[in-house]
Structures are given as structure tokens and as C-alpha cells.
TORDOMAR-671365 format. One record per residue: residue in one letter; x, y, z of N, C-alpha, C, O, CB in turn. Coordinates in steps of 0.02 Angstrom, whole numbers, padded with zeros to 5 digits, always signed. Glycine has a CB too. Layout:
aXYZXYZXYZXYZXYZ ...
***
This chain:
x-00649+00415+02940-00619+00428+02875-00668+00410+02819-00711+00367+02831-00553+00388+02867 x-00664+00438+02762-00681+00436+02702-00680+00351+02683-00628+00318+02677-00633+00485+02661 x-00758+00325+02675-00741+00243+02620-00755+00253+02564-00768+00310+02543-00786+00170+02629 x-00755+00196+02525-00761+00188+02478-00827+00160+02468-00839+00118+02510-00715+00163+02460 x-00881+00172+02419-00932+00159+02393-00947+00093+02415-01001+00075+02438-00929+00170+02331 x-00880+00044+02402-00921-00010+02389-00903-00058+02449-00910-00119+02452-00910-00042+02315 x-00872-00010+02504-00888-00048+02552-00952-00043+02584-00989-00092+02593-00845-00043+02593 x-00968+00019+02603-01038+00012+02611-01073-00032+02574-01111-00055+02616-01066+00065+02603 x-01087-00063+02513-01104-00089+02454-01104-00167+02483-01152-00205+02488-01051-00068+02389 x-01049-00176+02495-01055-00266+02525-01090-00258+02578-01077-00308+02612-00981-00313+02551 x-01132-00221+02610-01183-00246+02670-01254-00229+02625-01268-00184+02585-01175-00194+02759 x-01295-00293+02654-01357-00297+02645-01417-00260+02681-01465-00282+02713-01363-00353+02651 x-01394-00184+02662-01426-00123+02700-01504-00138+02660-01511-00166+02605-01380-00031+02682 x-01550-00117+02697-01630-00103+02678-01645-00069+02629-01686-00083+02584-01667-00070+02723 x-01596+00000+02638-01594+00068+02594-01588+00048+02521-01618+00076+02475-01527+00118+02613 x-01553+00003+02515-01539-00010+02433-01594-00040+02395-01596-00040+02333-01477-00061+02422 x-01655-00075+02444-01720-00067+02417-01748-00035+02405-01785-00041+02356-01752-00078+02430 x-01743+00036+02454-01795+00067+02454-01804+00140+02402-01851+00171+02376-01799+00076+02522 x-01708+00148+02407-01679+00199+02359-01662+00175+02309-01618+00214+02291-01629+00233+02378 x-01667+00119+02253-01623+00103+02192-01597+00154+02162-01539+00154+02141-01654+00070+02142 x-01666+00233+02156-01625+00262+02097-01599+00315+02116-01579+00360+02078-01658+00277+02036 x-01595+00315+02201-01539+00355+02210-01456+00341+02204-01435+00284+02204-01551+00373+02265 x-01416+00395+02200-01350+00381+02203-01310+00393+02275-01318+00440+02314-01321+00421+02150 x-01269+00344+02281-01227+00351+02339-01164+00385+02344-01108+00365+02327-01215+00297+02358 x-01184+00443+02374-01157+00497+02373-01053+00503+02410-00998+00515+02386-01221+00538+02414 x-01074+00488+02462-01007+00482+02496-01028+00434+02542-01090+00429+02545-00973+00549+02528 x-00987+00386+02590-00995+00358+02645-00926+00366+02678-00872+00374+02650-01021+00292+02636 x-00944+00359+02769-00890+00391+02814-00903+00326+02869-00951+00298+02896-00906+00486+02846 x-00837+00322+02866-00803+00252+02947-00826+00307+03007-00802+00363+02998-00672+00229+02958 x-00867+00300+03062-00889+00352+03090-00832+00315+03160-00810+00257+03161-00985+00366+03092 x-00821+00365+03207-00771+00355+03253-00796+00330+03320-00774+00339+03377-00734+00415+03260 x-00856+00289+03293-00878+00256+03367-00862+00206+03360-00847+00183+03305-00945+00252+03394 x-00860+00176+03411-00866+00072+03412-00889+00036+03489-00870+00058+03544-00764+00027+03396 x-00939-00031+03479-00971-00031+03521-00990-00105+03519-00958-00148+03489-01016+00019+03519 x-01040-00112+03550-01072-00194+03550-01140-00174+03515-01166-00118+03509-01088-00237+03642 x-01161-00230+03494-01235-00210+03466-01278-00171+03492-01298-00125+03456-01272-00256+03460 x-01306-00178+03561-01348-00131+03594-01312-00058+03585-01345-00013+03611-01360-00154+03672 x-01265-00042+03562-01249+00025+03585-01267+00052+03516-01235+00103+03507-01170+00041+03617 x-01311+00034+03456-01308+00076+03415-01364+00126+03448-01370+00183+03424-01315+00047+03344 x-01413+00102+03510-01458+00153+03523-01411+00229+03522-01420+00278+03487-01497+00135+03599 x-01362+00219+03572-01313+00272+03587-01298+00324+03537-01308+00385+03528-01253+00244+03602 x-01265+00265+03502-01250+00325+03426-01297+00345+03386-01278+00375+03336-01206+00298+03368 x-01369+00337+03395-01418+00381+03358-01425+00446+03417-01435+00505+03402-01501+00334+03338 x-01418+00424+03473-01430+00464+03544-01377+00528+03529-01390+00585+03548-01406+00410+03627 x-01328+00515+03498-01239+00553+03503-01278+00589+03437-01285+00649+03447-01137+00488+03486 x-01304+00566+03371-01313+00620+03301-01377+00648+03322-01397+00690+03282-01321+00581+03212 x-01422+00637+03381-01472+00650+03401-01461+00728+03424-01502+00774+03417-01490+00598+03447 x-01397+00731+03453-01364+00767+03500-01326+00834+03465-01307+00885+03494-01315+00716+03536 x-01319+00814+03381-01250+00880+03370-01289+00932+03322-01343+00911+03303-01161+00845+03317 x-01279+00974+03307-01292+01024+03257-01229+01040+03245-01189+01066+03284-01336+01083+03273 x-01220+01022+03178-01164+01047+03142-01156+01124+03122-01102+01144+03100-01162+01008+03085 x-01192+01153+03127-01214+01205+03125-01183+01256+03167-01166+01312+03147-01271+01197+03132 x-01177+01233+03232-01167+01270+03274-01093+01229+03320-01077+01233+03380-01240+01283+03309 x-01062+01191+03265-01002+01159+03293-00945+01197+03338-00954+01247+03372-00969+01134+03236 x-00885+01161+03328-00825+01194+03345-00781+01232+03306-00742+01276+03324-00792+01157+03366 x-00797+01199+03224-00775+01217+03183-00805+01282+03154-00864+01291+03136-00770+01170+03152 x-00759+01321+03153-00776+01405+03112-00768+01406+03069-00786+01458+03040-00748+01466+03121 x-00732+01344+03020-00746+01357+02955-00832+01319+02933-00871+01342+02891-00674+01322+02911 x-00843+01256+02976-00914+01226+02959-00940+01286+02965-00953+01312+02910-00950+01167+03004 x-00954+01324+03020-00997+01365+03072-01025+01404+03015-01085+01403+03003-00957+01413+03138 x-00978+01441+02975-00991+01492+02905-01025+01468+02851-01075+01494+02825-00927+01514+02869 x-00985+01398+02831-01025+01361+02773-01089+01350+02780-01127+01354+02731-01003+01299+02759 x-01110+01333+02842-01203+01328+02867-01213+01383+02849-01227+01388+02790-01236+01317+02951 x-01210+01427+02879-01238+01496+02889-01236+01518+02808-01292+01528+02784-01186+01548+02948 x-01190+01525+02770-01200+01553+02707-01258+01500+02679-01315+01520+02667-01128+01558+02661 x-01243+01451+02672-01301+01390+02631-01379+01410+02658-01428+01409+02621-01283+01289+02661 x-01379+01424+02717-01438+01445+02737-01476+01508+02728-01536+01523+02727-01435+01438+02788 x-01419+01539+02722-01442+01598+02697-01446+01610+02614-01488+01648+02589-01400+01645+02729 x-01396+01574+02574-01436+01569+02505-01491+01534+02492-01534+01551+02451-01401+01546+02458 x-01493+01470+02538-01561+01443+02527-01622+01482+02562-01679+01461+02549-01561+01370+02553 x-01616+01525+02595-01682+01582+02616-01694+01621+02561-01749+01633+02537-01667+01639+02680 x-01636+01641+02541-01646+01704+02483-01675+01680+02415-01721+01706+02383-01570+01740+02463 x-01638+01628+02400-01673+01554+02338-01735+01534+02359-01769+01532+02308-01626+01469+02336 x-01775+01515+02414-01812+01486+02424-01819+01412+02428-01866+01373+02435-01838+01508+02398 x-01740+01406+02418-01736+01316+02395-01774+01275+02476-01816+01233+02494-01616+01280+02379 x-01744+01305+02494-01802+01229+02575-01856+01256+02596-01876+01233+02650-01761+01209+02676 x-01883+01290+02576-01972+01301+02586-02026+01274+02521-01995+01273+02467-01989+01397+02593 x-02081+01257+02516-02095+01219+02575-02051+01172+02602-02023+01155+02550-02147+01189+02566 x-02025+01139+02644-02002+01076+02658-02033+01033+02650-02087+01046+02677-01983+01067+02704 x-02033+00985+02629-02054+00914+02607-02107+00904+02573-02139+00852+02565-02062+00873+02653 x-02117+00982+02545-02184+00969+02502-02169+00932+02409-02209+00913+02366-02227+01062+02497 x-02112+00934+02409-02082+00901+02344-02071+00847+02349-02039+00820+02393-02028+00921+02318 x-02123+00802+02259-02090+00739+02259-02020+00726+02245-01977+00768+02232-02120+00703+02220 x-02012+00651+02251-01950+00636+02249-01956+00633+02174-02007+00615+02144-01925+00575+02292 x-01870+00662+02130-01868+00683+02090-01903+00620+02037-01898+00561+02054-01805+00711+02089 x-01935+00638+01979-01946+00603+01934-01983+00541+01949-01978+00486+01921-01894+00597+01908 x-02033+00566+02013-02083+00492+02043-02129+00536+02055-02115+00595+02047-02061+00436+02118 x-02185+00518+02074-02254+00542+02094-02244+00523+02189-02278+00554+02230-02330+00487+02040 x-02203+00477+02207-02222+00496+02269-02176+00555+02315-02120+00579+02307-02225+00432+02302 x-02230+00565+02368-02212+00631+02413-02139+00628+02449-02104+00678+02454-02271+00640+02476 x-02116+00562+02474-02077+00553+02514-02053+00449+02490-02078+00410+02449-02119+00583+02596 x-01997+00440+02537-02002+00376+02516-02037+00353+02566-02055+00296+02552-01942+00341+02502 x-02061+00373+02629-02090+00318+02673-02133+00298+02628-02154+00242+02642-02122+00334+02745 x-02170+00331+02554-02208+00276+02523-02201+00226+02513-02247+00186+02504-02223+00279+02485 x-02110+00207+02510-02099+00136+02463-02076+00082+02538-02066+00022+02535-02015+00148+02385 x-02073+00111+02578-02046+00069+02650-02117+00030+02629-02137-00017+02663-02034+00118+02750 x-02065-00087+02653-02105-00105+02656-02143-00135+02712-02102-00124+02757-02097-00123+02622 x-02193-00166+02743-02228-00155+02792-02184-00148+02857-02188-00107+02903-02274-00205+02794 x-02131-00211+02845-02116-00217+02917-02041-00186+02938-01997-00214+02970-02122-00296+02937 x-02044-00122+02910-02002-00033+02921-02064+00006+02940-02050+00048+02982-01959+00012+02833 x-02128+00007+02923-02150+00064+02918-02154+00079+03014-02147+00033+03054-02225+00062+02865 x-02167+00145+03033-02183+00145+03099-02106+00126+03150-02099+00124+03212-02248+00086+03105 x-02060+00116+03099-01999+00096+03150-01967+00132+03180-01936+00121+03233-01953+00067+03131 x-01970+00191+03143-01931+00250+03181-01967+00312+03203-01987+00359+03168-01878+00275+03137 x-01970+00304+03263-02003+00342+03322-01970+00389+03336-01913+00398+03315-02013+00311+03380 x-02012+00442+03388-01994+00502+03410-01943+00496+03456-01921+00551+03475-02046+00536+03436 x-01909+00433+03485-01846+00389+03541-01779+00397+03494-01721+00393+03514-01865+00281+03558 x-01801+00408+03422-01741+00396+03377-01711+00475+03374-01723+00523+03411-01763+00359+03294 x-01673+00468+03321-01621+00549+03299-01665+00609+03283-01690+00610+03227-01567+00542+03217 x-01677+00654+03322-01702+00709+03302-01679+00750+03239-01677+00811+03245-01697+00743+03353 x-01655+00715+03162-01588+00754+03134-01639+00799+03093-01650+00783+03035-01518+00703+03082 x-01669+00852+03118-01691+00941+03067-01627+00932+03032-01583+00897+03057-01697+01043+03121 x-01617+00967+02967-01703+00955+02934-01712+00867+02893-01747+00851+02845-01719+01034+02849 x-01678+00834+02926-01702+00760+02892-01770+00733+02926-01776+00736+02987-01639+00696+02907 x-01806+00715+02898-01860+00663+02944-01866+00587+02949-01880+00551+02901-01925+00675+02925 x-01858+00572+02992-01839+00496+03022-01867+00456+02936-01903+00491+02901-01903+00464+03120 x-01850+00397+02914-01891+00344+02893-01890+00282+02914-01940+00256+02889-01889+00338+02839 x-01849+00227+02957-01848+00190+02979-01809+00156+03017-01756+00187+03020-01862+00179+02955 x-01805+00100+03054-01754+00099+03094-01745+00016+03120-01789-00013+03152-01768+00154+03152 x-01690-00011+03104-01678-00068+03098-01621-00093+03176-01582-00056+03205-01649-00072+03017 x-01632-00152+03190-01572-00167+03244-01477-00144+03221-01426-00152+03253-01579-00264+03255 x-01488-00118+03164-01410-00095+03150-01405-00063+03095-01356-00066+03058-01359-00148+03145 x-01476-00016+03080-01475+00015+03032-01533+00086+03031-01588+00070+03053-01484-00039+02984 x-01529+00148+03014-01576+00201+03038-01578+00224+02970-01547+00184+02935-01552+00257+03099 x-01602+00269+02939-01628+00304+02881-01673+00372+02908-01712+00377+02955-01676+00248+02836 x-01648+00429+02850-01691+00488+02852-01675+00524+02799-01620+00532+02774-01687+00528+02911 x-01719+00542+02785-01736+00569+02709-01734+00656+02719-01744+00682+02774-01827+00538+02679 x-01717+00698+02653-01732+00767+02665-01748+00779+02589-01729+00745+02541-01669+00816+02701 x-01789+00839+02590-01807+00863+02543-01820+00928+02527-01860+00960+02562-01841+00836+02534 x-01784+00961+02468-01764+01020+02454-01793+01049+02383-01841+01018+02360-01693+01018+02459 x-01769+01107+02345-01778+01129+02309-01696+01112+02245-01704+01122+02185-01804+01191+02342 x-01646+01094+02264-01595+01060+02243-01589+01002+02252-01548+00983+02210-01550+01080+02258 x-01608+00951+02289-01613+00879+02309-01665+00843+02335-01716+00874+02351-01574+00869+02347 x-01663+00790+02342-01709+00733+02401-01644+00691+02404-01623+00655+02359-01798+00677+02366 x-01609+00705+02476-01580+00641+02493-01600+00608+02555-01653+00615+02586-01514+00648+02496 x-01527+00555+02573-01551+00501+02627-01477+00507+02666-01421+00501+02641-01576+00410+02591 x-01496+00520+02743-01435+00525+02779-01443+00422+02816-01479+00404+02863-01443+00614+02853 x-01400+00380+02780-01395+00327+02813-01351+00300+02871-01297+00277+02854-01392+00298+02775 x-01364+00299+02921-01330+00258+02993-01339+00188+02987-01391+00155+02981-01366+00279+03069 x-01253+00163+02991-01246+00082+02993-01217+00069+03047-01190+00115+03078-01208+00046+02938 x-01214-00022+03079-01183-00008+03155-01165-00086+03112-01199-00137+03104-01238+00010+03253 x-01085-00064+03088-01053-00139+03062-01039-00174+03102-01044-00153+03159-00997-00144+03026 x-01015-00242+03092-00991-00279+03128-00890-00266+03117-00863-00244+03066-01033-00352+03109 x-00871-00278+03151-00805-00260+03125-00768-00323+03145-00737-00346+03097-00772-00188+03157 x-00763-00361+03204-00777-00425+03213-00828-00453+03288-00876-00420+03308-00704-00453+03211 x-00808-00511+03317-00860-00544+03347-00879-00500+03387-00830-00477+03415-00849-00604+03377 x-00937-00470+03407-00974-00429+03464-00963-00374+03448-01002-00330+03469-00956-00435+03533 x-00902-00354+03402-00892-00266+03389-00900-00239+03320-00884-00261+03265-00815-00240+03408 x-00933-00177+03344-00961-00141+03300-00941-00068+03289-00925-00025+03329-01020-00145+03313 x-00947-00068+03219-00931+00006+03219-00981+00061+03157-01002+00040+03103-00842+00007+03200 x-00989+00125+03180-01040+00172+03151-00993+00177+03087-00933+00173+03077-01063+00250+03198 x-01075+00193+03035-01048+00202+02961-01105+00246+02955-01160+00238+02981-01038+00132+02901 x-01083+00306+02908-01134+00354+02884-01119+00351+02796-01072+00357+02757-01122+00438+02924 x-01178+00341+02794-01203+00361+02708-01228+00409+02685-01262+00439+02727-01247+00326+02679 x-01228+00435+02629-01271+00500+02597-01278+00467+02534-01230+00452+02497-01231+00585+02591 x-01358+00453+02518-01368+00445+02464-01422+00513+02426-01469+00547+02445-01391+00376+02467 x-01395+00510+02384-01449+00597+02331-01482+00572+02254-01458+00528+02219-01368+00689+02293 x-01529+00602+02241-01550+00611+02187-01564+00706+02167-01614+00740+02178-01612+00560+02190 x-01505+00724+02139-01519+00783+02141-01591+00822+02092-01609+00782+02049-01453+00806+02125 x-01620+00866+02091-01665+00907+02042-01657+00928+01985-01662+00989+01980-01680+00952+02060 x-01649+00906+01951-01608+00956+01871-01561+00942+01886-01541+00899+01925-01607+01042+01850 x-01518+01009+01832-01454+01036+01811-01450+01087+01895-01407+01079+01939-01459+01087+01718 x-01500+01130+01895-01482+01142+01997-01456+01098+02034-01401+01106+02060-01544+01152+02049 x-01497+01035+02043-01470+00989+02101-01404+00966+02071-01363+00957+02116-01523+00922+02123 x-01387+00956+02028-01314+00939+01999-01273+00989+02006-01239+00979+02056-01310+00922+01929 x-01262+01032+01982-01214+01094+01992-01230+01117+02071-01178+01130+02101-01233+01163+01931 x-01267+01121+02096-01263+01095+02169-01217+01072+02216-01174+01092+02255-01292+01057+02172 x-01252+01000+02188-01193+00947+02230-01124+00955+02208-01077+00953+02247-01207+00863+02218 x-01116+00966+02129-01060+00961+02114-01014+01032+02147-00955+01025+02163-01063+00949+02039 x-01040+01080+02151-00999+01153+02191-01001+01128+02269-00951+01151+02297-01055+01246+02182 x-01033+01095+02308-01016+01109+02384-00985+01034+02377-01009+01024+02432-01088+01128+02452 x-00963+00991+02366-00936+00920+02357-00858+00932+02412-00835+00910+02465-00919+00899+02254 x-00836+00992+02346-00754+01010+02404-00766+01034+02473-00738+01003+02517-00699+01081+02374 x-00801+01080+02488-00830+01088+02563-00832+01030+02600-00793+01003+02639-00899+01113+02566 x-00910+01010+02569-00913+00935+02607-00843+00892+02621-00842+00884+02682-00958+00885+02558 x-00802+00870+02602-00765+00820+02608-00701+00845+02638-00656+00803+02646-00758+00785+02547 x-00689+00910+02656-00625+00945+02660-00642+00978+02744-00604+00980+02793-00613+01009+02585 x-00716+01004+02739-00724+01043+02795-00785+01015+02818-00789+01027+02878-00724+01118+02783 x-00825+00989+02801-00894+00990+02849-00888+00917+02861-00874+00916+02921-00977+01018+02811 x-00889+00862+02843-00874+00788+02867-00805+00771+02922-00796+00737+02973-00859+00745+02793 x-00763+00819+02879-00710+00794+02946-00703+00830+03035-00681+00815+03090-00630+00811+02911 x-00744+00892+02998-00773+00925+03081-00833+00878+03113-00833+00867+03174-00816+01017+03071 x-00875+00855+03078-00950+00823+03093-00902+00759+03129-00929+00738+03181-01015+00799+03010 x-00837+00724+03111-00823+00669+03124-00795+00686+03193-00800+00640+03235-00783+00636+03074 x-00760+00758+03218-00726+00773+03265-00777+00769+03299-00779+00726+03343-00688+00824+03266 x-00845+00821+03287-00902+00807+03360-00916+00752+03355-00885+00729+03403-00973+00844+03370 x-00947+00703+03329-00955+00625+03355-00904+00605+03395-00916+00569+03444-00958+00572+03301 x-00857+00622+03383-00812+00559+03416-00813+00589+03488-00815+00554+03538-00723+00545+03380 x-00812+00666+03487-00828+00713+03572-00877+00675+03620-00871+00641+03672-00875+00800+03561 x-00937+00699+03572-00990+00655+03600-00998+00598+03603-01037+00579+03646-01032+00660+03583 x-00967+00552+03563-00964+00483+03591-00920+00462+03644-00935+00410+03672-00951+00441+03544 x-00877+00488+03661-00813+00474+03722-00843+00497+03778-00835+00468+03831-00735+00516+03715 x-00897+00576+03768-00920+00590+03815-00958+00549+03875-00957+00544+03936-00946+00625+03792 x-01000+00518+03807-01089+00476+03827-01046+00413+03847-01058+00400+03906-01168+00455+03740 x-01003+00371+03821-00956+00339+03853-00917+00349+03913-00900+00300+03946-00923+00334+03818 x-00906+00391+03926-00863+00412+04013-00933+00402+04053-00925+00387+04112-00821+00521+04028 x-01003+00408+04030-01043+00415+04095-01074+00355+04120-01102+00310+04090-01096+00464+04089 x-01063+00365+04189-01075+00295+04216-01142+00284+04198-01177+00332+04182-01064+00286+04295 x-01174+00202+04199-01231+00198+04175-01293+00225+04226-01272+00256+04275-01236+00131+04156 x-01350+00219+04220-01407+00249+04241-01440+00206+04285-01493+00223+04310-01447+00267+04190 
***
């Protein structure tokens, strides 16, 4: 389900160093829960989905049109050749400080088109960058109480102009109506799944 800003906000996430002047966009109670070691899992489970190609036929369309205005716009080519808005640097792995840099490996979330930036014992980060935005898809693995944990997803943005604003502000109802609460149905698939299998 849908949180509130500022719960995410009371944890002492990395991101809030590294992004100050981004804004935090939405955050989501994600439908896993686990012991600490299992946040490998749940990067393993978003490693695993393309929303894109969900269950949902109403997501299924919304990709497909966005992708196809952004071909026709040109908005995601180059990819990641844009700074982050209103900074000189290319990406934030500039501002990661030493001991993030190198944390998140090719073992972590494959999430196209985000690219990894770092990766903490209960915390992951990846950045994307567009012709309407530079945001940050954030993975948290809370504590909920003693030994248990549970997945939290963040979206933080700094949109481009008056584009990246009228942007975010037109797909906002999508997002929160149709593409998060399908994205929440496949996690939870795939997590019950990767959960039923006996270990290795």
C-alpha cells in the first residue's frame, strides 16, 4: 500500500545524502517480509519483473504508449547522457561517498532502464535518466520488529523544466491507480514464489 512521505523520512536512508535536492516522489509498503538476509531475495524478485510485460493490461498499454511517445519525443535517448538537472554532474554516482561507491554489482537488480548506484545491508539505490526527469528508484528492507523485515520502495525525481513537471504531474493518476498497484501484485507473485522453493 501507498505511505506516507514521512515514514519513509524517519529512517536514516543514505539516499537523503546523496539526493537532497531531489523530491520524494511517492513511497510503497512493498508485500514482502523476511529476516535480514533475505533482502538479497527481494532485489533477486525486482531483479526478476518487467512491468512492462505484466499481468496487468491496463499497465501492459500504459508502457507501451509511454514508450512509444518517448521514441517519437526522443525523450530517453541518449540515455544517461544528461546531467542531473541544474548540476554539472553526469549521474549521482558522482556524489556517492567512498564507502557506497563500487557497492552495487552486476549480483544486484538488473532494473533497465535504471542503473544500479549502490547497495547497502538494507538499502539499494538506482538512478534513471531521461529527457523529462533524473530519478531514483529506492529499495528499503525495514525493520518492522525484532528479526522482521519488510520491503519499502521509494521514488525520488527531480523533474527537467516545465516538461518534467507537467510530466510527472499528467502520469501521477496512472502511476498510483494502475501501475504501482499491479507492480505490487507481481512482487508479491514472485515473492511467494521464490519463497515456496526449497533452498539450494
Amino acid at each position: 500500500m501507498r505511505l506516507s512521505n514521512s515514514v519513509h523520512e524517519a529512517h536514516s536512508w543514505r539516499i537523503r545524502e546523496i539526493a537532497p535536492d531531489f523530491r520524494l516522489e511517492d513511497v510503497w509498503a512493498l508485500p514482502v517480509q523476511g529476516g535480514l538476509e533475505d533482502f538479497s531475495m527481494l532485489l533477486a524478485v525486482m531483479a526478476s519483473l518487467d512491468p512492462s510485460k505484466g499481468s496487468s493490461r491496463a499497465a501492459r498499454a500504459l508502457f507501451s504508449i509511454r514508450w512509444r511517445v518517448g521514441e517519437l519525443l526522443g525523450w530517453d535517448e541518449p540515455r544517461g547522457a544528461l546531467p542531473v538537472p541544474e548540476n554539472a554532474e553526469a549521474s549521482l554516482r558522482d556524489r556517492l561517498p567512498e564507502d557506497l561507491r563500487g557497492t552495487a554489482t552486476g549480483r544486484d537488480v538488473a532494473a533497465k532502464p535504471f542503473t544500479p548506484l549502490y547497495r547497502t545491508d538494507v538499502e539499494w539505490a538506482a538512478e534513471l535518466s531521461n529527457r523529462t526527469v533524473h530519478g531514483v528508484m529506492h529499495l528499503g528492507w525495514v525493520e518492522k520488529a525484532k528479526g522482521l523485515y519488510q520491503g519499502q520502495m521509494a521514488v525520488y525525481v527531480k523533474p527537467r523544466g516545465r516538461l518534467g513537471a507537467a510530466y510527472m504531474a499528467a502520469i501521477a493518476p496512472f502511476r498510483h491507480r494502475i501501475v504501482y498497484p499491479a507492480l505490487m501484485k507481481e512482487i508479491e507473485r514472485a515473492w511467494n514464489a521464490r519463497s515456496a522453493q526449497p533452498p539450494a
